[in-house]
N, C-alpha and C positions, 0 to 999 in steps of 0.2 A: 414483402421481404422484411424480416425484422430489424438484422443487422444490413446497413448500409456498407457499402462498400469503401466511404472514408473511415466510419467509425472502424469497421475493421482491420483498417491500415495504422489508424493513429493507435488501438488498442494494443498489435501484436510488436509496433514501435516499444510501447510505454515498457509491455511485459520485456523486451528484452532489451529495452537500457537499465531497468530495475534489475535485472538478472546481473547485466555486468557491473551496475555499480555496489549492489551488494558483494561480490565478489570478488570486485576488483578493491572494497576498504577493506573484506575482512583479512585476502593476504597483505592489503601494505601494511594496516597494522601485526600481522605476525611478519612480515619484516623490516619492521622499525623496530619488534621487540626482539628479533633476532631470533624468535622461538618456531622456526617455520620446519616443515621436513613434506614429505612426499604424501607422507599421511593423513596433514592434516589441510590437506588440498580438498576432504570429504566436507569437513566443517565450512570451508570458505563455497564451495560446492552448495550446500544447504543453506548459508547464508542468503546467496544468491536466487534462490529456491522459494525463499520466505519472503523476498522482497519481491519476486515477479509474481508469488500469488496474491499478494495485497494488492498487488498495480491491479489485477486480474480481477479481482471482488469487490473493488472500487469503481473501478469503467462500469463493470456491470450491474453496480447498484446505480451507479451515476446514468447508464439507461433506461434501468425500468422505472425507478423512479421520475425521470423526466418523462417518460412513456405513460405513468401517471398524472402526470398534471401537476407536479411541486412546481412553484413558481422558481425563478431561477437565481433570486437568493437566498434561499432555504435548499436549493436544489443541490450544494458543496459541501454544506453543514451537516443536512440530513445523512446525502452518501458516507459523506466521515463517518458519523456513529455509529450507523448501521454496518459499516464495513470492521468497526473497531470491536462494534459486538459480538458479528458474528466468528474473527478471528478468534478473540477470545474465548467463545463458547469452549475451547476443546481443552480450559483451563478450570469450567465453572462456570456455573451463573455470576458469583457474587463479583470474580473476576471478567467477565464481560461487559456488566452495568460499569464499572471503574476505567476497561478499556475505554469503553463505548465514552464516558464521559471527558476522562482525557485526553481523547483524540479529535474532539469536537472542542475543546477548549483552547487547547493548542491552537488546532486550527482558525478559531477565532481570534487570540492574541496575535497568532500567524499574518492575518489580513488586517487586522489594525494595525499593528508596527510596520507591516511594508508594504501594504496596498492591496491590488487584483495582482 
């Protein structure tokens, strides 16, 4: 069996916290700016949308490549990239290599300044 039956739990967890919390910052900010209406419940929608497929492309870079044999401090770094390239992709190459980079970089300063 590929996916385990915890991996499968904690993944469909991640996709729908990242669901609400996309969702749930892009309406407060349209109502802290008081620009909110019924319509624009599609955008905070899609927000949400963009956030649960990252959680979603992540886990599962973050298994195959464990399923590879990446050791498991490279195991974080590696899935960042790979996950920030392939979002990218549907902007460009040249934008992908720049996701991919700054999302592995982040991530690095991320674990220096505040640990595991």
């Amino acid at each position: 069996m590929l996916l385990s039956k915890n991996f499968t739990k904690l993944t469909t967890e991640n996709i729908g916290n990242s669901f609400l919390f996309g969702l749930g910052s892009k309406f407060l900010g349209k109502i802290i700016k008081k620009k909110y209406s019924l319509y624009d419940l599609r955008s905070c929608i899609r927000t949400g949308g963009e956030f649960a497929k990252h959680s979603l492309i992540y886990s599962l870079n973050l298994l195959t490549l464990s399923k590879l044999g990446i050791t498991p401090f490279l195991l974080p770094i590696s899935s960042t990239f790979l996950t920030g390239f392939l979002l990218g992709l549907k902007n460009g190459m040249n934008y992908a290599s720049r996701s991919a980079v700054i999302n592995s970089s982040s991530f690095i300063m991320k674990t220096l300044v505040f640990g595991k």
